[in-house]
FILODREN-995289 format. One record per residue (C-alpha): residue number from 1; residue in one letter; y, z, x. Coordinates in nm, 3 decimals, decimal comma, m for minus. Layout:
[atom NUM; "a"; [Y; Z; X]]
...
***
This chain:
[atom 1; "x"; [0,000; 0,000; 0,000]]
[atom 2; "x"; [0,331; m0,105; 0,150]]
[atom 3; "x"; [0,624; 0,192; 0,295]]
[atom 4; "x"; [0,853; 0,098; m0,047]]
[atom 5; "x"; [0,595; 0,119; m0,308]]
[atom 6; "x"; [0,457; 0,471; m0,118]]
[atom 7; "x"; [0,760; 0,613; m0,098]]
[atom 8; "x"; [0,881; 0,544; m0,433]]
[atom 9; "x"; [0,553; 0,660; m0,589]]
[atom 10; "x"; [0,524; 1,010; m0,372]]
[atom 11; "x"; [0,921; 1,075; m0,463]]
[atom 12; "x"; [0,847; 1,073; m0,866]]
[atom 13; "x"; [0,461; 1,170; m0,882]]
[atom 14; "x"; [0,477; 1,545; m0,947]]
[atom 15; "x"; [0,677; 1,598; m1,236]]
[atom 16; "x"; [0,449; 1,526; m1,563]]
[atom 17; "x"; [0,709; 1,644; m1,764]]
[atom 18; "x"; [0,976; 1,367; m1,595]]
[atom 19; "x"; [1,188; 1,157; m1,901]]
[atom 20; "x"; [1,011; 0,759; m1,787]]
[atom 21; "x"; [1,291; 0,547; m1,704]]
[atom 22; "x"; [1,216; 0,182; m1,796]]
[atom 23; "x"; [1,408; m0,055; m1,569]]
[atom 24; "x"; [1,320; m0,378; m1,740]]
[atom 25; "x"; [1,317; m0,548; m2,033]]
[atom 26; "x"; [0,972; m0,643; m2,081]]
[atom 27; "x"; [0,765; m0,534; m2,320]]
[atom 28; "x"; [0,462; m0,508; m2,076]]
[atom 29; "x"; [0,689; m0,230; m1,862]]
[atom 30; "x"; [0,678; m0,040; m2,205]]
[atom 31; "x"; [0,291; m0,081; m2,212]]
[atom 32; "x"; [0,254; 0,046; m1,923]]
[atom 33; "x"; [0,446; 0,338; m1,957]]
[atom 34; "x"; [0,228; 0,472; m2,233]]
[atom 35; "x"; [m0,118; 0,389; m2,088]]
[atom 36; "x"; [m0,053; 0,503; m1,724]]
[atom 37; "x"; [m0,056; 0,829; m1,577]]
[atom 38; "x"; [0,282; 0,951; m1,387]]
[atom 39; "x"; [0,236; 0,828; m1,009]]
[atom 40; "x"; [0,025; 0,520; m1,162]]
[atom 41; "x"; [0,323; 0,438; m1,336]]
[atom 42; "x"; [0,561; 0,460; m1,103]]
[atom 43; "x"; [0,388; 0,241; m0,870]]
[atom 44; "x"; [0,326; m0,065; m1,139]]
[atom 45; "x"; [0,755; 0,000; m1,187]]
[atom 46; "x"; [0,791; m0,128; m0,812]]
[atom 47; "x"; [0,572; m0,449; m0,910]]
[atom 48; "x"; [0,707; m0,538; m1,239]]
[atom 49; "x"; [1,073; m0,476; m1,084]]
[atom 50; "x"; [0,948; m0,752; m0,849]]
[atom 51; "x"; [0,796; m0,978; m1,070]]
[atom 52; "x"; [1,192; m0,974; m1,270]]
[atom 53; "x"; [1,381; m0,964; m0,927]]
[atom 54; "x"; [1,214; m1,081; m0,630]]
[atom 55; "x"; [0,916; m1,334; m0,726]]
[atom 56; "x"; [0,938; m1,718; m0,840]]
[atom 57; "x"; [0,750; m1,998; m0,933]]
[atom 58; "x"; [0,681; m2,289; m0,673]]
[atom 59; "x"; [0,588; m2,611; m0,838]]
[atom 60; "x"; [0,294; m2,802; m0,704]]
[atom 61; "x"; [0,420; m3,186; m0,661]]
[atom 62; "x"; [0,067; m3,301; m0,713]]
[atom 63; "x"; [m0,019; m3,056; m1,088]]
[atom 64; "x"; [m0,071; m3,257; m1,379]]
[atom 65; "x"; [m0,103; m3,084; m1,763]]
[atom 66; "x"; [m0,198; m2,750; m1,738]]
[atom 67; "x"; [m0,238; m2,583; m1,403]]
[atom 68; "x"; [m0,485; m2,345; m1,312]]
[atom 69; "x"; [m0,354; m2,194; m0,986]]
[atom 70; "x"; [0,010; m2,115; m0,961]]
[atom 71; "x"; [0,234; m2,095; m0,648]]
[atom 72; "x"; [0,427; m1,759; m0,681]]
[atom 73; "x"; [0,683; m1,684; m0,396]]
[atom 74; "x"; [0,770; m1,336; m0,312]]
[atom 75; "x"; [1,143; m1,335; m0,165]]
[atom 76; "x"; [1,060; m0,982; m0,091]]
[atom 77; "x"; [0,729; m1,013; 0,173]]
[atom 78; "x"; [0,887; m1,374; 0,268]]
[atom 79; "x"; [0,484; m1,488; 0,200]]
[atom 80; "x"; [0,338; m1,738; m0,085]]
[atom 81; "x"; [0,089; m1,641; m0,340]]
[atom 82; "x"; [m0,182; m1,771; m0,542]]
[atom 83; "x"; [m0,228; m1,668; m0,894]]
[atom 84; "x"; [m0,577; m1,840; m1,020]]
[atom 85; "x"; [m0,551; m1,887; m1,416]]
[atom 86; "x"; [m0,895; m2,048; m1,378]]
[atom 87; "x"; [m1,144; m1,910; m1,721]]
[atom 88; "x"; [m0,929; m1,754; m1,881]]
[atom 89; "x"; [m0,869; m1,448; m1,626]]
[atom 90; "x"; [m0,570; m1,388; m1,381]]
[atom 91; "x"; [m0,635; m1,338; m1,004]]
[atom 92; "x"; [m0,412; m1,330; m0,723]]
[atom 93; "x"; [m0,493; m1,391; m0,343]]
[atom 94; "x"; [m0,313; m1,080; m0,296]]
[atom 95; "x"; [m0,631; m0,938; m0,405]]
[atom 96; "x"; [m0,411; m0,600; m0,541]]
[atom 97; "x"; [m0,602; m0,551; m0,860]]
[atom 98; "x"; [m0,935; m0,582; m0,675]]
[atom 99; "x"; [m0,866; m0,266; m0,441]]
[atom 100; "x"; [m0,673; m0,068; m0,638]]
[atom 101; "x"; [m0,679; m0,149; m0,990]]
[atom 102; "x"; [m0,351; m0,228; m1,105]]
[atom 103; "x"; [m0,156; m0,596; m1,146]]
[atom 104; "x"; [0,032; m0,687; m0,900]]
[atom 105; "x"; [0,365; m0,858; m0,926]]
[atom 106; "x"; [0,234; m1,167; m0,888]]
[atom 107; "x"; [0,048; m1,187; m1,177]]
[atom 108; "x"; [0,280; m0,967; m1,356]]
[atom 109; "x"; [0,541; m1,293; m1,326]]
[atom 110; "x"; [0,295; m1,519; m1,433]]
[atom 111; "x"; [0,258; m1,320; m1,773]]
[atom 112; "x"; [0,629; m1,303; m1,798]]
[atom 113; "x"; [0,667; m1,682; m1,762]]
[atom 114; "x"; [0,419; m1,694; m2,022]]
[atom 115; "x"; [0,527; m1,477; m2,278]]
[atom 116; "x"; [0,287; m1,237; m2,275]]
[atom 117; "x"; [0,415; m0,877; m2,445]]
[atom 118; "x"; [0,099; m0,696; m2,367]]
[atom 119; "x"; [m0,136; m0,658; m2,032]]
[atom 120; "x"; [m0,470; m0,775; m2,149]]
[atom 121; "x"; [m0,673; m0,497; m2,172]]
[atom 122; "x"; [m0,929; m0,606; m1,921]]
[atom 123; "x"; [m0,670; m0,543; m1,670]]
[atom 124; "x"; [m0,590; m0,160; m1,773]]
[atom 125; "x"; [m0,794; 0,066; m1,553]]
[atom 126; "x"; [m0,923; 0,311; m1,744]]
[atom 127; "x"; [m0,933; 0,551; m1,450]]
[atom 128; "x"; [m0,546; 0,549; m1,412]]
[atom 129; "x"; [m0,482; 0,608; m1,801]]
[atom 130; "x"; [m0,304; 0,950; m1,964]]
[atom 131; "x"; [m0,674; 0,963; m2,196]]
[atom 132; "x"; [m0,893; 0,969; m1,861]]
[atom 133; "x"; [m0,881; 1,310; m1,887]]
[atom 134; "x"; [m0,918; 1,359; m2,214]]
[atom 135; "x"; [m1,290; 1,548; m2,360]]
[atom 136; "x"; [m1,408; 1,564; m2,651]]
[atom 137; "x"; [m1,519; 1,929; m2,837]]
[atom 138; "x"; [m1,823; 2,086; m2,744]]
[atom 139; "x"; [m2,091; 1,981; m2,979]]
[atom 140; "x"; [m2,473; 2,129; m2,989]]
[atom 141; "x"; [m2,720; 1,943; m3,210]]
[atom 142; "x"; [m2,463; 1,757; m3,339]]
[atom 143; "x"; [m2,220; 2,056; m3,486]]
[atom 144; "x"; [m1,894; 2,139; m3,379]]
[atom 145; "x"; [m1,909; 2,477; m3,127]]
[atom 146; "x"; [m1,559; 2,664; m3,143]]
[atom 147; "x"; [m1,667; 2,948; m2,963]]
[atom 148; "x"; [m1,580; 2,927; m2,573]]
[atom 149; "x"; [m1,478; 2,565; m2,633]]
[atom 150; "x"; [m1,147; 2,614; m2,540]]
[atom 151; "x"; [m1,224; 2,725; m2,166]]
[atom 152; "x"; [m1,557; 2,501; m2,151]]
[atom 153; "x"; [m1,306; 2,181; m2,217]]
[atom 154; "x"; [m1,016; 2,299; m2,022]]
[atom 155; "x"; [m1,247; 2,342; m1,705]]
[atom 156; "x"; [m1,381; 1,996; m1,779]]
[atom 157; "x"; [m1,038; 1,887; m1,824]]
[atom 158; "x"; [m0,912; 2,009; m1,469]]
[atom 159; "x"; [m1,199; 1,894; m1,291]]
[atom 160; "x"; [m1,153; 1,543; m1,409]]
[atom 161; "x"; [m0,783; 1,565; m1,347]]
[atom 162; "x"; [m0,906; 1,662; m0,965]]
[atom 163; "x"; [m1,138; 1,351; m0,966]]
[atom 164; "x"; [m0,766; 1,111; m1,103]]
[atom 165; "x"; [m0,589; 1,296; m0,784]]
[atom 166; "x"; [m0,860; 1,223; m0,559]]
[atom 167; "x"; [m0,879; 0,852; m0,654]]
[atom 168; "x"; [m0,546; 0,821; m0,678]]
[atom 169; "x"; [m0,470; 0,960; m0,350]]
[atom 170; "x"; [m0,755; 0,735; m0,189]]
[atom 171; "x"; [m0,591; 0,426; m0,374]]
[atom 172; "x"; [m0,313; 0,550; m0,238]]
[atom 173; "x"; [m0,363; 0,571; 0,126]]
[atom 174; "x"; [m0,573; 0,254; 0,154]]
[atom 175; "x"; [m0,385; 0,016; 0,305]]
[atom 176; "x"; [m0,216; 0,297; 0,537]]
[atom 177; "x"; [m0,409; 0,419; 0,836]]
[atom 178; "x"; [m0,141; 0,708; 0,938]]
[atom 179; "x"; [m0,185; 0,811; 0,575]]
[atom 180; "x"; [m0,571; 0,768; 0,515]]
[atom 181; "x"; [m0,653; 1,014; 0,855]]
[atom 182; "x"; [m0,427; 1,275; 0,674]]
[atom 183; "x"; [m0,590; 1,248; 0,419]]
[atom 184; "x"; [m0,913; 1,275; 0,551]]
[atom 185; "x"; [m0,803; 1,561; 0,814]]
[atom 186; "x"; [m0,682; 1,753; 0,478]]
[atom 187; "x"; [m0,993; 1,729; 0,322]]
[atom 188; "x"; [m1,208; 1,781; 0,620]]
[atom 189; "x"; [m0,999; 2,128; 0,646]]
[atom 190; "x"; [m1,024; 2,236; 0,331]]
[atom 191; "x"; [m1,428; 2,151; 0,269]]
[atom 192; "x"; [m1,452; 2,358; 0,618]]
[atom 193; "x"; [m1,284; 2,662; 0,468]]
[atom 194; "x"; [m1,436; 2,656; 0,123]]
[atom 195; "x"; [m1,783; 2,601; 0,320]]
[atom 196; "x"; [m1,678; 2,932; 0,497]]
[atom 197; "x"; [m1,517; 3,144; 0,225]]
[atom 198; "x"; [m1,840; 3,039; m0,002]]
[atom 199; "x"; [m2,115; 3,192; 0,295]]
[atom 200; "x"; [m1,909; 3,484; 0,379]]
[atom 201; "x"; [m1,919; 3,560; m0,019]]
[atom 202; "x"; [m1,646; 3,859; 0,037]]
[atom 203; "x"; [m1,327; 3,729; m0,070]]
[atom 204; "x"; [m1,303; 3,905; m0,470]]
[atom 205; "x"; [m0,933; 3,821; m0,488]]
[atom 206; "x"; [m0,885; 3,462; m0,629]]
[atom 207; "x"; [m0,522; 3,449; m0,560]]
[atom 208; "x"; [m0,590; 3,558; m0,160]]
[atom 209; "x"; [m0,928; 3,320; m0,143]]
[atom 210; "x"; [m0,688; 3,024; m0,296]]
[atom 211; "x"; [m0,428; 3,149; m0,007]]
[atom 212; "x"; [m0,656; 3,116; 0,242]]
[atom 213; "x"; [m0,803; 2,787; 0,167]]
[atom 214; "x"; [m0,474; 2,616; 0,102]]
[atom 215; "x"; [m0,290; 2,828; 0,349]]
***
């Protein structure tokens, strides 16, 4: 993932309760906002900004009638791009949606040029949605279970919110290497520690045992 888009992403991630600024027009933008999670959001912003601002169209001299692979030039990475419309699916040889899950700008202009007010939902990673998260109640032999159901679904509810942060941090990192070793050096620490607060089985105090392995 390039500096800009990092950057951008890290400075608005945290706050869940942050107002969503929409910085375009498009329709798609507003999609987006209400399927995406937070930092996932953020980071399609920089690429639809992009597709509006920064991307065109370069015509082939040789297309005739309806072209399957379009020329998109990004004024921003100085670089050409091909967007392959080929079956009725969008690709790009930026190969963006591939590693990380989420359109890239080129496309993203493509489906402006064409109208579209909606990203096909093919394209919407389920993994980066605000209802990834999301559990149904308990249920035994079919019946609804109120008792304990509250703390059974909020601890499945965190630890799939830890599994989002993970994959959105590897996402994340992917394309840097300074980033991806602290990343890995983070979590290399911290599975040492937990390994060694778990065997030494002394630490009673949550909030000092948290402490410790977050220091």
């Amino acid at each position: 993932m390039d500096a800009h888009r990092w950057k951008y992403s890290k400075v608005m991630a945290d706050d869940k309760n942050c107002y969503l600024k929409l910085t375009t027009p498009l329709l798609l933008e507003k999609q987006a906002s209400e399927f995406y999670t937070i930092i996932i959001f953020y980071i399609f912003q920089v690429d639809v900004q992009a597709a509006c601002y920064t991307c065109g169209h370069l015509p082939s001299p040789n297309a005739s009638g309806a072209n399957d692979n379009i020329s998109i030039i990004d004024h921003e990475k100085d670089k050409e791009y091909k967007v392959d419309l080929s079956d009725n699916k969008f690709s790009c040889s930026c190969k963006m949606f591939e590693r990380i899950g989420i359109l890239c700008r080129h496309i993203l202009w493509v489906l402006k040029d064409r109208g579209f007010d909606h990203i096909p939902k093919e394209y919407l990673a389920l993994r980066w949605s605000k209802s990834a998260t999301s559990h149904p109640l308990c249920t035994v032999v079919g019946k609804t279970v109120l008792a304990d159901c509250v703390s059974i679904e909020s601890r499945q509810n965190n630890i799939s919110e830890l599994w989002s942060e993970v994959f959105s941090a590897v996402s994340l990192v992917e394309d840097s290497e300074e980033h991806s070793d602290a990343l890995f050096q983070l979590l290399r620490s911290f599975n040492e520690k937990l390994i060694i607060s778990i065997k030494s089985g002394k630490s009673k105090d949550k909030k000092a045992e948290i402490e410790m392995l977050l220091g």
